[in-house]
N, C-alpha and C positions, 0 to 999 in steps of 0.2 A: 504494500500500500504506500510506502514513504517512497519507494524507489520506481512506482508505477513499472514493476514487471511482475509477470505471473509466477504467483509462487508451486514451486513442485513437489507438494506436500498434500496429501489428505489426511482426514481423521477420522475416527469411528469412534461411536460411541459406547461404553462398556457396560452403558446403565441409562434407565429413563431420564432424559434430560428436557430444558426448556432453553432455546437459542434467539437472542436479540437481535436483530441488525440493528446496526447505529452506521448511517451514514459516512462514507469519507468524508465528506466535506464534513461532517460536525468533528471526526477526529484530528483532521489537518486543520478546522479553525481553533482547536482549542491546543494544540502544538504552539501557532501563532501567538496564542493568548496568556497564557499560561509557560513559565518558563520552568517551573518545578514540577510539573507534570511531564515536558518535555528534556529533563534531566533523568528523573526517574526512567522514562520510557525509556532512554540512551544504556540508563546506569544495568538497566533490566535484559536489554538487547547483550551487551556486553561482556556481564556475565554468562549468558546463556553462550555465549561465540567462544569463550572462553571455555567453558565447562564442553562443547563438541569438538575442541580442537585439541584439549586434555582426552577424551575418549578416543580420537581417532588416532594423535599418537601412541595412547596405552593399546588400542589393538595394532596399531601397524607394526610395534615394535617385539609383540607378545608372539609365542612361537601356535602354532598350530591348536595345539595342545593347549594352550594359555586361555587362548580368546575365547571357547565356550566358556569355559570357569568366569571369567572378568564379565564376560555378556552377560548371563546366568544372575552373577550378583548385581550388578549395574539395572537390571531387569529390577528387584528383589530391592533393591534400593529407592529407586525412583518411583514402583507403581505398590508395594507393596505385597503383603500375601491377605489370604481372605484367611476365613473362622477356620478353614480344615487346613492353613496354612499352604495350600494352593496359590501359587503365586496368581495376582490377581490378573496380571496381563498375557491372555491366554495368545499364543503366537502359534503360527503353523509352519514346517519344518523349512518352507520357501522360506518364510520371513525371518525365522532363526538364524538361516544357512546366509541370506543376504548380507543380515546385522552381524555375523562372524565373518564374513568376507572368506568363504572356502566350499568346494564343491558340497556337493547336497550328501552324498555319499561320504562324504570325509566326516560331514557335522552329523550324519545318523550313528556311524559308527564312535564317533567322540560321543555322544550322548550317550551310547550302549555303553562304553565304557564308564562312563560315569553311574550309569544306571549298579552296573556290575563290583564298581568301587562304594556301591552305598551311600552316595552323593546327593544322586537326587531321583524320584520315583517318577513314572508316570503314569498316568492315564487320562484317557483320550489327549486331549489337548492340555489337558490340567497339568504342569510342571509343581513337584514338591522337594525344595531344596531340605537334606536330610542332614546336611553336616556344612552351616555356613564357615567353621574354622579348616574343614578341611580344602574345600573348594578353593576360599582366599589363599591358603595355601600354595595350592596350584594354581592360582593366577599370577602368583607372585614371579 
């Protein structure tokens, strides 16, 4: 919206939600207007550019083996787990396999292994991380 080009992102919703539109023009007049709203946005943008550019060097630098573990927690960090400790952001093995950046085949079989090291369980789409010290562990 700041930079009028299309952003290459969608989002799904994990729960019943209600969505507002607010006009650009009300959010670009109030950027104008407001200079502490227009920090904050900046200080907010920022951080967040900051915190994807710490994730993308912890996986580019993390070995094969690393990057489930660090995604897994990174996952378990950000979105949480539900009551049965089911991590709450249920993902499917594309979207796992994209976010670790390795064949689909590579990230089934690192999942089986961790499955097998008593890491973490599945079912269906339900991820339950079993051992968060062991995991950090092997992200390390």
């Amino acid at each position: 919206m700041i930079n009028d080009e299309p952003v290459n992102l969608s989002a799904v919703a994990l729960e019943d939600m209600q969505v507002c539109f607010i006009p650009k023009s009300e959010v670009m007049g109030y950027f104008d207007k407001n200079n502490q709203f227009s920090m904050n946005v900046i200080k907010s943008i920022c951080g967040d550019l900051k915190e994807a550019a710490d994730q993308m060097v912890n996986l580019a630098q993390k070995t094969v083996k690393e990057r489930p573990a660090e995604t897994l927690l990174y996952l378990n960090d950000t979105f949480g787990k539900n009551k049965d400790n089911s991590l709450k952001i249920q993902l499917s093995r594309d979207e796992l396999t994209s976010i670790i950046g390795t064949a689909t085949e590579s990230c089934i079989r690192l999942l089986s292994d961790f499955k097998k090291l008593d890491l973490k369980e599945l079912t269906g789409k339900k991820k339950v991380l079993k051992d968060i010290n062991a995991l950090k562990k092997l992200a390390e």
